[in-house]
C-alpha positions in Angstrom: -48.1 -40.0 46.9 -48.6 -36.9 44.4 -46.8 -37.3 41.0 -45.3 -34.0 40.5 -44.4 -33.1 37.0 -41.0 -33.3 36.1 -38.8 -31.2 33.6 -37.4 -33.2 30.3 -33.8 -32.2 29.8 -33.5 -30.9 26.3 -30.5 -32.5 24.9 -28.3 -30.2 23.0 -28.7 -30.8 19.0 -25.7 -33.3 17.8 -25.9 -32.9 14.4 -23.0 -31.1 12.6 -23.9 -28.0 11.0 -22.7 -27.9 7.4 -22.8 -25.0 5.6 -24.3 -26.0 1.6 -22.3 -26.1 -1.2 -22.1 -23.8 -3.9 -19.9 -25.0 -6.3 -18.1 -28.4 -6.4 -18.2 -31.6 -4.3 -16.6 -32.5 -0.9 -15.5 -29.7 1.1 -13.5 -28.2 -1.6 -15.0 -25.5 -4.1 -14.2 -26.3 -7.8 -11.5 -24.5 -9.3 -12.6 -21.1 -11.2 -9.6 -21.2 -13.5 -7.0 -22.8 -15.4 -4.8 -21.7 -13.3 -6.4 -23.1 -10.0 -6.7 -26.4 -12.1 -3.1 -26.5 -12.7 -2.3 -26.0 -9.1 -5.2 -28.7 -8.0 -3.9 -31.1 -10.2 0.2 -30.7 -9.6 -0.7 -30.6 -5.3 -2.5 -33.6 -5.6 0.1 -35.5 -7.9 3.3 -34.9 -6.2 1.8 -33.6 -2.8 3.8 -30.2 -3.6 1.6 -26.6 -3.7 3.8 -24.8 -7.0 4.0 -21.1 -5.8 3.8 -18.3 -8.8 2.3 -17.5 -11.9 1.1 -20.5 -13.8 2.3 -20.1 -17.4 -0.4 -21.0 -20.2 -0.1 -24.1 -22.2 0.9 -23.0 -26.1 -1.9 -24.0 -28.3 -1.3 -26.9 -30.5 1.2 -26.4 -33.8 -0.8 -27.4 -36.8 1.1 -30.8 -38.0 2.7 -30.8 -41.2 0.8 -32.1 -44.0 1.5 -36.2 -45.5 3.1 -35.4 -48.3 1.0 -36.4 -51.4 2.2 -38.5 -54.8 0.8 -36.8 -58.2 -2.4 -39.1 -59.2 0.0 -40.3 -62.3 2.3 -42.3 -59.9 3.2 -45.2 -61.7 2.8 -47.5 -59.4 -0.5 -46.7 -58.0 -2.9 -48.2 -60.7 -1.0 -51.3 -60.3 -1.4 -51.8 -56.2 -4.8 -50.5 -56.4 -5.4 -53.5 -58.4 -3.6 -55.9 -55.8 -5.5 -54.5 -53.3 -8.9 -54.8 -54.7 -8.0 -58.6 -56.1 -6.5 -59.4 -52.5 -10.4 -58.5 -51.0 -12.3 -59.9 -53.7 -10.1 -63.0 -52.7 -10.5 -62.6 -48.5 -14.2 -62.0 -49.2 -15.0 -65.4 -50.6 -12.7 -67.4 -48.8 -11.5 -68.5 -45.0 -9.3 -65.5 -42.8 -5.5 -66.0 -44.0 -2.4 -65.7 -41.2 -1.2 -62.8 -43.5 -1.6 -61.2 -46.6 1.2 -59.2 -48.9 0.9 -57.1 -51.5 4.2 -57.2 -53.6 4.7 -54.1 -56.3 7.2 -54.1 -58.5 8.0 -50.3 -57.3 11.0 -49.6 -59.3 11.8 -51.6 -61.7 8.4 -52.9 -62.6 5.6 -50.7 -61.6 2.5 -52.5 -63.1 3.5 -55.3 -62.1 1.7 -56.3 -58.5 1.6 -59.5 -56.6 -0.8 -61.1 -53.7 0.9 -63.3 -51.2 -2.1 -65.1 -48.9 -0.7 -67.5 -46.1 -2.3 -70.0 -44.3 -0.1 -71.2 -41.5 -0.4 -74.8 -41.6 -3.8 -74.9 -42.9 -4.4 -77.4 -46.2 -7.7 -77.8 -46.1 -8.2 -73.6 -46.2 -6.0 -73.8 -48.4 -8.1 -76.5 -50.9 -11.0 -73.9 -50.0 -9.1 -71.6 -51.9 -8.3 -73.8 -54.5 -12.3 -73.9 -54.9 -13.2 -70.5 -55.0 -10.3 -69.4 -57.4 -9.5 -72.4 -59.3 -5.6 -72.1 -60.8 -3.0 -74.4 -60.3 -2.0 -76.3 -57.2 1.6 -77.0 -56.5 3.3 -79.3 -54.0 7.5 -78.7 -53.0 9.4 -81.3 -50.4 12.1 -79.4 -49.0 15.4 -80.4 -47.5 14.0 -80.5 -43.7 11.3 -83.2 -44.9 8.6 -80.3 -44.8 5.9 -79.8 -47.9 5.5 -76.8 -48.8 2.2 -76.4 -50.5 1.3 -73.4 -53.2 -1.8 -72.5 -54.8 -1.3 -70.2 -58.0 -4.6 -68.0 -59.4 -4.9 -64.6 -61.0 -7.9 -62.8 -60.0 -8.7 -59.8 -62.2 -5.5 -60.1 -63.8 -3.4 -60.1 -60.6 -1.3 -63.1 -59.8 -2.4 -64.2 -56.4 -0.3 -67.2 -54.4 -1.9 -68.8 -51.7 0.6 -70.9 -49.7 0.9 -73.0 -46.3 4.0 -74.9 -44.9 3.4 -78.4 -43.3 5.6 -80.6 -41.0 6.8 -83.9 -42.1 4.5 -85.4 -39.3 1.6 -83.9 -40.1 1.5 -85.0 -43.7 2.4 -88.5 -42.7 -0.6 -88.4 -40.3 
């Protein structure tokens, strides 16, 4: 028996032929303009190709500017001061629930007032008491809760320092 040599088939080439890319990703080329944007970006949000010319956006209007308050505004020496007593006081001590700054605006502009609550905190509020000395205060009211106050000035600015306990949790 002779083995005779036998012809292969060449199998035709299955891999796709894909043309390369110039621009972009996918099979889509990236938009040249703002325009082609636009239409890209309104097709693919509502599925809806908008037909004509794409008007441009309007730049920006400038916003008005805040209005400003003459630097010999009564009031502002006074809060100023608040403000820089109400950090000097949230510096040394614990994180309050809130802080307010009370100006006497119209009737009293130097006068300023810091209001630093401690929700049901006494001993934060005895840490207080530590760092700013002044005057402790203690007020039952009607619905059997105490309602403790702390009174200092720092700089010259009356500060208040106040927390609001149950009846239970005193007793406890």
């Amino acid at each position: 028996m002779s083995l005779q040599p036998t012809e292969i088939p060449v199998l035709p080439d299955l891999t796709p032929r894909v043309a390369p890319l110039a621009e972009g990703h996918g099979r889509h080329r990236a938009p040249k303009t703002s325009a082609e944007w636009y239409r890209r970006l309104v097709r693919r949000s509502t599925g809806v190709t908008p037909v004509g010319k794409v008007l441009p956006i309007p730049p920006v209007a400038e916003a008005a500017p805040l209005p400003t308050r003459p630097a010999s505004d009564p009031y502002r020496p006074g809060l100023f001061k608040a403000l820089a007593a109400a950090e000097q006081a949230l510096s040394l001590c614990p994180v309050p629930t809130s802080v307010t700054v009370q100006t006497g605006y119209l009737h009293a502009p130097a006068e300023v007032k810091v209001y630093v609550h401690q929700d049901r905190e006494l001993t934060k509020l005895h840490a207080y008491h530590a760092v700013l000395g002044g005057e402790l205060t203690e007020d039952v009211l009607g619905s059997g809760q105490r309602h403790h106050q702390l009174h200092a000035e720092v700089h010259g600015v009356p500060v208040q320092v106040w927390t609001l306990l149950d009846a239970e949790a005193v007793q406890a």
